[in-house]
C-alpha atoms as a printed R data frame, in Angstrom:
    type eleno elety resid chain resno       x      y       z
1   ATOM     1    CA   UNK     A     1   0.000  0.000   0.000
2   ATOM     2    CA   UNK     A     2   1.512  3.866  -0.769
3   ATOM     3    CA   UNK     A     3   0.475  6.470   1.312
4   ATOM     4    CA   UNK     A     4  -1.672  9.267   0.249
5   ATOM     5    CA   UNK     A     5   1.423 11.777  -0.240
6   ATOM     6    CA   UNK     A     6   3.749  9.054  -2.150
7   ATOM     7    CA   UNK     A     7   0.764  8.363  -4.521
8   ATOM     8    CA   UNK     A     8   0.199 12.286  -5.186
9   ATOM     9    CA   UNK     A     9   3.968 12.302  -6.264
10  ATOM    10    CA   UNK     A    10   3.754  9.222  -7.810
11  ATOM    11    CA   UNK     A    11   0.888 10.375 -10.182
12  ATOM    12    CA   UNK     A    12   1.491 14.285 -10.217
13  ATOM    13    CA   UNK     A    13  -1.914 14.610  -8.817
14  ATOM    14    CA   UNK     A    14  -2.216 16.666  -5.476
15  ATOM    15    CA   UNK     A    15  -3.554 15.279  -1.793
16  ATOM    16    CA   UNK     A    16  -6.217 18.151  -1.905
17  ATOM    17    CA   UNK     A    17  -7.527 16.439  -5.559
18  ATOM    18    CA   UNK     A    18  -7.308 12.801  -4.228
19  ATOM    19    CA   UNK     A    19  -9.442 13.760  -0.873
20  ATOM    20    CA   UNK     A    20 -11.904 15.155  -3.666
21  ATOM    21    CA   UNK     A    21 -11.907 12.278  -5.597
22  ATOM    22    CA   UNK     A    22 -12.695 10.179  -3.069
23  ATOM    23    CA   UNK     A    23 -15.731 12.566  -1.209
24  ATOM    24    CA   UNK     A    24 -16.548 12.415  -4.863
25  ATOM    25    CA   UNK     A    25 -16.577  8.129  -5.297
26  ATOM    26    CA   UNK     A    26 -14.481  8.619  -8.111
27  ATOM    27    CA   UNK     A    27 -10.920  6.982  -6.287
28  ATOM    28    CA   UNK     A    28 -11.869  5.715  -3.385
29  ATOM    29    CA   UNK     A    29  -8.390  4.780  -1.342
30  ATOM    30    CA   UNK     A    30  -7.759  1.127  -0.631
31  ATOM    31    CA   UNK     A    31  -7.412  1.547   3.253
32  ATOM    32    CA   UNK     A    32  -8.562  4.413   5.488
33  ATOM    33    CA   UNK     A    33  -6.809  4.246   8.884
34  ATOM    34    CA   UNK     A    34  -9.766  4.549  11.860
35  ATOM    35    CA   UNK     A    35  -7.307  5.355  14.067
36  ATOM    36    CA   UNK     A    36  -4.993  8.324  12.151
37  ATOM    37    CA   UNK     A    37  -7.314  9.020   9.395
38  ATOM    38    CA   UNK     A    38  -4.536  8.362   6.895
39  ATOM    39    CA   UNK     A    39  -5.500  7.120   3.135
40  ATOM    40    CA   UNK     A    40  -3.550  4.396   1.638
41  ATOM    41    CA   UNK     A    41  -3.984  3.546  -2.318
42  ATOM    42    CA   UNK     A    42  -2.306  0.918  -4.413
43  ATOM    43    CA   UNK     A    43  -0.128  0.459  -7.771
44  ATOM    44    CA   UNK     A    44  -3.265 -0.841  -9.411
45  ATOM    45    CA   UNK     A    45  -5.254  1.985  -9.230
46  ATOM    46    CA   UNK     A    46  -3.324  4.154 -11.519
47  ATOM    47    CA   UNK     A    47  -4.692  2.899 -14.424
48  ATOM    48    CA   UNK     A    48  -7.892  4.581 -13.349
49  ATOM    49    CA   UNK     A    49  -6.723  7.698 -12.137
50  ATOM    50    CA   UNK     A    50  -4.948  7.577 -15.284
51  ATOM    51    CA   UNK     A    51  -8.027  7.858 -16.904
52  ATOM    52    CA   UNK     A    52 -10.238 10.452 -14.806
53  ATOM    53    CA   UNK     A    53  -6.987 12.609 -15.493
54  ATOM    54    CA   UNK     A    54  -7.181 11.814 -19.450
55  ATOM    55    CA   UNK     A    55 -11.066 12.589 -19.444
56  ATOM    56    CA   UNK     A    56 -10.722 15.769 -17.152
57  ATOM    57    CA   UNK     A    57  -8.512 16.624 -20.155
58  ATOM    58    CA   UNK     A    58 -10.801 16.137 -22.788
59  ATOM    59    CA   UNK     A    59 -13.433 18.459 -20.905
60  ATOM    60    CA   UNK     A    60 -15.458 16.376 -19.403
61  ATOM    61    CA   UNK     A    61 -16.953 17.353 -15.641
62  ATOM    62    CA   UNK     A    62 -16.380 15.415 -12.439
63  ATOM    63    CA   UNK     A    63 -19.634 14.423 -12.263
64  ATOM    64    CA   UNK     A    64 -19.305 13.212 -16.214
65  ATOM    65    CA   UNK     A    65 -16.972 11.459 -15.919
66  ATOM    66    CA   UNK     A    66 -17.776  9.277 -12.759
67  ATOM    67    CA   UNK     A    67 -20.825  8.437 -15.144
68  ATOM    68    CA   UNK     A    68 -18.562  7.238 -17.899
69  ATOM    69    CA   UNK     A    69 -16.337  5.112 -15.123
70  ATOM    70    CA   UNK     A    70 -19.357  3.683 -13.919
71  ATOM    71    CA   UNK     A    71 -19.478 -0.527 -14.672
72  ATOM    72    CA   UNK     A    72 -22.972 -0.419 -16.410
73  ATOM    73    CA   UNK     A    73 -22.016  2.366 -19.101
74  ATOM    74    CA   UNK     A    74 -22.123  0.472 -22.644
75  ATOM    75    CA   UNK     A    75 -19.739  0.979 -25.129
76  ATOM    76    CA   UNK     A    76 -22.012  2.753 -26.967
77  ATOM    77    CA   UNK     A    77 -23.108  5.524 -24.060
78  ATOM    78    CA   UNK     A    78 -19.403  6.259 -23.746
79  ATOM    79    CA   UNK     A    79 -19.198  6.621 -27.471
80  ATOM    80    CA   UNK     A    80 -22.569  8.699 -27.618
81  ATOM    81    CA   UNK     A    81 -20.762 10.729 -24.755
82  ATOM    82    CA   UNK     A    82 -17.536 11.590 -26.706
83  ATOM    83    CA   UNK     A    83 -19.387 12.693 -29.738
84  ATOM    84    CA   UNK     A    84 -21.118 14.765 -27.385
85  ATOM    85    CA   UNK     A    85 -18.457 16.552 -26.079
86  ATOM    86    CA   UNK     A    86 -16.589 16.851 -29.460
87  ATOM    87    CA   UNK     A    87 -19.996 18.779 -30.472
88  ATOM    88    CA   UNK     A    88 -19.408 21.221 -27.580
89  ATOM    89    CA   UNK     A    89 -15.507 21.268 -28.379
90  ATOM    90    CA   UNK     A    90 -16.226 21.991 -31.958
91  ATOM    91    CA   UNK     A    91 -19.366 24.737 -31.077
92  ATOM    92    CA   UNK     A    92 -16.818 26.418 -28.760
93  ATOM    93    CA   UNK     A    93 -14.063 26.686 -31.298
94  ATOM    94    CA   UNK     A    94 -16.348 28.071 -34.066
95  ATOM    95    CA   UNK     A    95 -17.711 30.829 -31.356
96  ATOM    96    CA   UNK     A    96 -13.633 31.613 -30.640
97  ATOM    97    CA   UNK     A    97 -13.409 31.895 -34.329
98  ATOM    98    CA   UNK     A    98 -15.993 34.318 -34.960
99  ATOM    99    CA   UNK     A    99 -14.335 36.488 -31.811
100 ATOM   100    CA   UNK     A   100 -11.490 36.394 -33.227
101 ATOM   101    CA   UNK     A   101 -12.909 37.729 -36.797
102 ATOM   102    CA   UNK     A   102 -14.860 40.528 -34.762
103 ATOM   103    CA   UNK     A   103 -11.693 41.618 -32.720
104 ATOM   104    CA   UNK     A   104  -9.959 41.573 -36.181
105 ATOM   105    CA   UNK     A   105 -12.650 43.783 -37.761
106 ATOM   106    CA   UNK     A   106 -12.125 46.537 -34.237
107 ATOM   107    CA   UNK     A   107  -8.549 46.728 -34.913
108 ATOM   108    CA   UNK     A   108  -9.034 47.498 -38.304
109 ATOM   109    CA   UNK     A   109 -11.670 49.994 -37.434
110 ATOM   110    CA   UNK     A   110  -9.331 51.729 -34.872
111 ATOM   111    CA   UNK     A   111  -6.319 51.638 -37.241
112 ATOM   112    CA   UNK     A   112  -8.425 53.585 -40.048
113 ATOM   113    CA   UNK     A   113 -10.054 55.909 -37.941
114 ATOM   114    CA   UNK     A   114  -7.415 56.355 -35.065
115 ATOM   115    CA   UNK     A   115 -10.388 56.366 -32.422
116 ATOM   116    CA   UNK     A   116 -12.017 54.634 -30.440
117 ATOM   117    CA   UNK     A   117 -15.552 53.896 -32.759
118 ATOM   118    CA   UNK     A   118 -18.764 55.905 -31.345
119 ATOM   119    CA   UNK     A   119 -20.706 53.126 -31.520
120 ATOM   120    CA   UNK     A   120 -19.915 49.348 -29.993
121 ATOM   121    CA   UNK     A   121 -21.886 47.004 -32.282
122 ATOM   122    CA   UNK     A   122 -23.453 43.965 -30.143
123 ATOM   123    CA   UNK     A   123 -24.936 40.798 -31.473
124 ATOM   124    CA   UNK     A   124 -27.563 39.196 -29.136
125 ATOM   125    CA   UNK     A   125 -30.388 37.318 -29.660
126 ATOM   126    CA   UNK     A   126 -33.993 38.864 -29.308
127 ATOM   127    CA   UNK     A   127 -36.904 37.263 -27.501
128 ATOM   128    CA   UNK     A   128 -39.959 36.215 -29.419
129 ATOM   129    CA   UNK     A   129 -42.738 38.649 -28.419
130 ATOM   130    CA   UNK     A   130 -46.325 39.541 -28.929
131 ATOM   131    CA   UNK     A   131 -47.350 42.923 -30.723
132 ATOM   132    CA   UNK     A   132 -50.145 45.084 -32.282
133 ATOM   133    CA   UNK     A   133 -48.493 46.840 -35.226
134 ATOM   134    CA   UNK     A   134 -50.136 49.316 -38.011
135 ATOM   135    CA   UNK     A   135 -48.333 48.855 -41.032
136 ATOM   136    CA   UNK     A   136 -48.028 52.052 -43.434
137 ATOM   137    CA   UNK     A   137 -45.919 53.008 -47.055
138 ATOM   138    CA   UNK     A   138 -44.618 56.639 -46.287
139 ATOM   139    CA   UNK     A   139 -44.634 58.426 -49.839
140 ATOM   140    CA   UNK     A   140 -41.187 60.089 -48.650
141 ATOM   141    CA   UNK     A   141 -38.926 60.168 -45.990
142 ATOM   142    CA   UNK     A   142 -39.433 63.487 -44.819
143 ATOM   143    CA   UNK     A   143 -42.942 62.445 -44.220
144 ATOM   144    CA   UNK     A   144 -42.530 59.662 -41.700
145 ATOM   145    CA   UNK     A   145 -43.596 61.622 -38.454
146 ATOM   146    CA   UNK     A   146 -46.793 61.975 -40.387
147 ATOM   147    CA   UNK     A   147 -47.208 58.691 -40.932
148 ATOM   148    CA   UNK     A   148 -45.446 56.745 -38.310
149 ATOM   149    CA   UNK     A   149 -47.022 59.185 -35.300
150 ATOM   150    CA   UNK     A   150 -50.801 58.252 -35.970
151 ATOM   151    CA   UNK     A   151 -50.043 55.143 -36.433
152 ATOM   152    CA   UNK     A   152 -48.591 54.793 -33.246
153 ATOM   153    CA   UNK     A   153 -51.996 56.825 -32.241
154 ATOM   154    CA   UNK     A   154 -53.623 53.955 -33.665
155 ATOM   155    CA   UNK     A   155 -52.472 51.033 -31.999
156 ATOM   156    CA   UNK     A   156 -52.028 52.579 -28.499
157 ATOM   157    CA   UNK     A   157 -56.078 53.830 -28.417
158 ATOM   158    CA   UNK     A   158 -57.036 50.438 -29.986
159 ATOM   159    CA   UNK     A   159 -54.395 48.062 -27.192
160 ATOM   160    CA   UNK     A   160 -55.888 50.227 -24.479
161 ATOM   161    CA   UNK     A   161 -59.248 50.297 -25.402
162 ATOM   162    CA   UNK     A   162 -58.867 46.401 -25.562
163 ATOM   163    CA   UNK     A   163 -57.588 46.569 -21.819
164 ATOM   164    CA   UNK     A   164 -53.978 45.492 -22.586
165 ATOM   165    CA   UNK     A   165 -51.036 47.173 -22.052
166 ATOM   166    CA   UNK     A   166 -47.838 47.754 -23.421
167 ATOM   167    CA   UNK     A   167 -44.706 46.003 -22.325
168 ATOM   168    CA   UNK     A   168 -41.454 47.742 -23.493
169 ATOM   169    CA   UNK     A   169 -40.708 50.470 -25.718
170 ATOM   170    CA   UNK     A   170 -42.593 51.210 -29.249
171 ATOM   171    CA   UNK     A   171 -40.385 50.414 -32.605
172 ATOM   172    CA   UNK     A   172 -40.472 51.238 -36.001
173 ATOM   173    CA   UNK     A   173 -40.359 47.766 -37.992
174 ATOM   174    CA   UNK     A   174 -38.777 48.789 -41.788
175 ATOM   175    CA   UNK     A   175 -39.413 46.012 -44.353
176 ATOM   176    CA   UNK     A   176 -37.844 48.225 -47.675
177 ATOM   177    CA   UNK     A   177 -33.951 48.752 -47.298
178 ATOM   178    CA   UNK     A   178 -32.308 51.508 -44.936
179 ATOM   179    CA   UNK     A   179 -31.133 53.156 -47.949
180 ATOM   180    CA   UNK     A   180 -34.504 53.180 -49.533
181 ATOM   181    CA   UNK     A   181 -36.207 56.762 -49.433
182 ATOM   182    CA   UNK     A   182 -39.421 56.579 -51.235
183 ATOM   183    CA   UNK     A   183 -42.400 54.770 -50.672
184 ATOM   184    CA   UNK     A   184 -41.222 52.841 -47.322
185 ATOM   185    CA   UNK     A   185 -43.183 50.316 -46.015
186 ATOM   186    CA   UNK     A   186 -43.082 50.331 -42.434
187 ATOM   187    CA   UNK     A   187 -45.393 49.121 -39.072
188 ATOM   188    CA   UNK     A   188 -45.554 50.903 -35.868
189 ATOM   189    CA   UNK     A   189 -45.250 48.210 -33.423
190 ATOM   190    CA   UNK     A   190 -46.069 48.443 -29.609
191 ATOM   191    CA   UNK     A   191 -44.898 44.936 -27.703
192 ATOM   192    CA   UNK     A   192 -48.095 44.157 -25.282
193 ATOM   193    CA   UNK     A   193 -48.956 41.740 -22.833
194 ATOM   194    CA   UNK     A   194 -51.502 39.295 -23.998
195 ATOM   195    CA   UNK     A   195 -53.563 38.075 -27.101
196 ATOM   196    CA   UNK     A   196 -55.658 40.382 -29.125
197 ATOM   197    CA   UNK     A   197 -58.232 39.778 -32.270
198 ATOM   198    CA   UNK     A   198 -56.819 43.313 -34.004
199 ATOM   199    CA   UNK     A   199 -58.720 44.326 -36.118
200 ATOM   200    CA   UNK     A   200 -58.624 45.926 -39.889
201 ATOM   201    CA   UNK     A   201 -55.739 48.260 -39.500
202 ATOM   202    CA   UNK     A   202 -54.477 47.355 -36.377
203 ATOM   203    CA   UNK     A   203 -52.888 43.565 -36.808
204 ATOM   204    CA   UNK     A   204 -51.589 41.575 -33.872
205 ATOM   205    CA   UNK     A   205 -49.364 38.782 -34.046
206 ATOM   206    CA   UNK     A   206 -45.673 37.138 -32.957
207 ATOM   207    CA   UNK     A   207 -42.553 38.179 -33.793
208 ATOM   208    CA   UNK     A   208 -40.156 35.640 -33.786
209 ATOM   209    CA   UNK     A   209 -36.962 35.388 -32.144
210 ATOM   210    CA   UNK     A   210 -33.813 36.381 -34.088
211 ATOM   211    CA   UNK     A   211 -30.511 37.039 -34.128
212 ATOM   212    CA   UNK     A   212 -29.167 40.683 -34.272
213 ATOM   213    CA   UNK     A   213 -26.430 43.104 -34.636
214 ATOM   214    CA   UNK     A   214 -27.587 46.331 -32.499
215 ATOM   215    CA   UNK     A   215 -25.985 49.570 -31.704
216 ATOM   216    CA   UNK     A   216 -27.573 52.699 -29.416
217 ATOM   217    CA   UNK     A   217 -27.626 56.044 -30.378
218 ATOM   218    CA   UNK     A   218 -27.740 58.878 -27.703
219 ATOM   219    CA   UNK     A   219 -28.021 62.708 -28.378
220 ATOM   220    CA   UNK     A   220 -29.625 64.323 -30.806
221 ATOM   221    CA   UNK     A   221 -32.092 62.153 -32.947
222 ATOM   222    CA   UNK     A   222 -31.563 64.190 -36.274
223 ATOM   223    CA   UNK     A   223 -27.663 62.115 -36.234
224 ATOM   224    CA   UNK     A   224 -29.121 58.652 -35.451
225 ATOM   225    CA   UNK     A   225 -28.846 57.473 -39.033
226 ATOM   226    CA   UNK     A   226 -24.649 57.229 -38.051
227 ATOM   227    CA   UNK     A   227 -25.922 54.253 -35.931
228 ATOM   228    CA   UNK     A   228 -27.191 52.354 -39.313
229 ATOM   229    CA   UNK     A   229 -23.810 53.047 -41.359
230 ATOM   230    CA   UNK     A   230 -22.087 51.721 -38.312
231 ATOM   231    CA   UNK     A   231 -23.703 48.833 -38.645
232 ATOM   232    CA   UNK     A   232 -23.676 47.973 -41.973
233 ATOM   233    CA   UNK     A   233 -20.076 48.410 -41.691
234 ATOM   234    CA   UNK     A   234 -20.196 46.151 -39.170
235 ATOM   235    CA   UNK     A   235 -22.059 43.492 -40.449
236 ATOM   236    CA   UNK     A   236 -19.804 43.603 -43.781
237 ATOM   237    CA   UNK     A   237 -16.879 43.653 -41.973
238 ATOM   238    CA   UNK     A   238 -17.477 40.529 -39.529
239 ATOM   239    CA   UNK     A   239 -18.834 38.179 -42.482
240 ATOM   240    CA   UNK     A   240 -22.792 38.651 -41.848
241 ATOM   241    CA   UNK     A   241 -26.042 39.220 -43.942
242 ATOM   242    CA   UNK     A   242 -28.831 40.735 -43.067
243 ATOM   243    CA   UNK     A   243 -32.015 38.316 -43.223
244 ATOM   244    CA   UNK     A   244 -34.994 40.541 -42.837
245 ATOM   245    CA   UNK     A   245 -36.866 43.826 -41.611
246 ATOM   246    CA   UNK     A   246 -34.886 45.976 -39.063
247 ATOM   247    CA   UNK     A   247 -36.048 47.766 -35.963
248 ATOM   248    CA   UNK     A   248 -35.865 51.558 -34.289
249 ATOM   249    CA   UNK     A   249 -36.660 51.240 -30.694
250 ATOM   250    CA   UNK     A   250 -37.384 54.234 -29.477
251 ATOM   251    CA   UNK     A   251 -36.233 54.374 -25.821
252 ATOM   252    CA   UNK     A   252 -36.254 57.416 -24.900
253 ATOM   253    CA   UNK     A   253 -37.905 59.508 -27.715
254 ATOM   254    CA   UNK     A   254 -40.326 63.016 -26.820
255 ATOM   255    CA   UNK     A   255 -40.410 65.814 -29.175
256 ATOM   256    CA   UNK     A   256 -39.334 68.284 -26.877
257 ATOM   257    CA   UNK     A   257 -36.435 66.039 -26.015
258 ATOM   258    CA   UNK     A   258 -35.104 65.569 -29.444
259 ATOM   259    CA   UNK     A   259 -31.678 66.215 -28.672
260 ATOM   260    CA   UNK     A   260 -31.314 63.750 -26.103
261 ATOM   261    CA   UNK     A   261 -32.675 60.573 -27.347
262 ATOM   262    CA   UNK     A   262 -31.815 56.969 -26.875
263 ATOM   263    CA   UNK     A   263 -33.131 54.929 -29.895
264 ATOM   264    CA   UNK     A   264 -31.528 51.324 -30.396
265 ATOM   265    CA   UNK     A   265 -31.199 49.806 -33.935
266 ATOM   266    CA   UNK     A   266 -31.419 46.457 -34.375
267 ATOM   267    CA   UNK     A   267 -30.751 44.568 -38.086
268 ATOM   268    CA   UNK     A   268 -31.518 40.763 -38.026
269 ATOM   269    CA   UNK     A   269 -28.537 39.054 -39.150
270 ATOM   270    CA   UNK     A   270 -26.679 35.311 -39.861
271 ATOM   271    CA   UNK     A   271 -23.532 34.562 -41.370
272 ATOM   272    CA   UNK     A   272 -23.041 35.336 -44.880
């Protein structure tokens, strides 16, 4: 029998890691002594620390791997079980990857511009969510606070009148291009909190969750069209498309406050 020191040097493994292992039942030592307390382990147990150490390498969690030692695993759970975590190995690498191409795309940025860049592009993922939404074509787009603003008037008298109420901010949903000027079809959209019928301007349904790039633009709202060439730029530079109509929330947007708005811009986006 080799003491519980001598084995730690004899494997490389620390005391503190083989008193884990065996609260854990993952080593358990050959002989506890009820008088000292000391832990004794043998030669033949290397083999299987040998292999909690070789499966600790390949990722795998304490917990998974006392599953995989365990007598009634099949051959084919353990081999379900390293496919698995090649999956997560391979999911992880391809996320680095696409940091990597991102962090690439900043220093480039910086380099050009020798600043820092006024807006820090983001990509998240939205939550699905339920809206009333009044969908208008604006002839121009000088005209859209004539068109956009009763719509909004619109869908908030017909969700309250319904007894709803809104959840988060209102946004503009664009379905033509952002560098499309005439004729623009766009909804006023206000997120609310429960199932409506709508009705036959007012149209209530699910938007589905998606994947965006999204900046925020604070100050004046006249310059928050910078926030949409940022983000094309973005999305070129870091190897996305964009897959469908983008959103305006408008956070923080009152006419007499104009000049110090917060209005988030989101474009749905995949890789290219």
């Amino acid at each position: 029998m080799i003491k519980i020191g001598d084995f730690a040097r004899l494997s490389q493994v620390s005391v503190v890691t083989l008193r884990y292992y065996d609260e854990m039942d993952l080593l358990k030592p050959v002989k506890v002594d009820h008088f000292t307390g000391y832990r004794f382990y043998s030669a033949d147990q290397l083999p299987r620390l040998n292999r909690i150490l070789a499966l600790k390498d390949l990722g795998f969690s304490l917990e998974q791997i006392k599953l995989m030692l365990a007598d009634g695993l099949s051959l084919e759970q353990l081999r379900g079980m390293l496919k698995m975590q090649r999956d997560e190995v391979e999911k992880r690498l391809s996320g680095e990857q696409e940091r990597l191409v991102r962090i690439e795309a900043r220093l480039r940025q910086i380099e050009l511009e020798d600043k820092m860049p006024n807006y820090d592009v983001v990509l998240k993922t939205v939550p699905a969510m339920l809206v009333a939404a009044r969908r208008v074509t604006i002839p121009t787009n000088d005209q859209v606070p004539q068109y956009l603003g009763p719509a909004y008037n619109e869908v908030y008298d017909y969700v309250r009148k319904e007894g709803a109420k809104d959840t988060s901010p209102c946004f503009a949903l664009w379905h033509s291009p952002s560098d499309v000027y005439e004729n623009e079809d766009a909804e006023a959209v206000v997120p609310i909190d429960r199932p409506l019928k709508g009705n036959d301007k007012v149209k209530v349904y699910e938007l589905p969750s998606t994947q965006v790039a999204s900046v925020v633009h604070q100050g004046n709202f006249e310059d928050f069209t910078q926030g949409h060439a940022a983000l094309l730029e973005w999305i070129d530079a870091n190897g996305y498309k964009i897959i469908g109509p983008y959103r305006e929330i408008y956070i923080r947007h009152q006419k007499e406050k104009l000049t110090n708005s917060t209005t988030e811009i989101q474009f749905p986006v995949e890789k290219a």
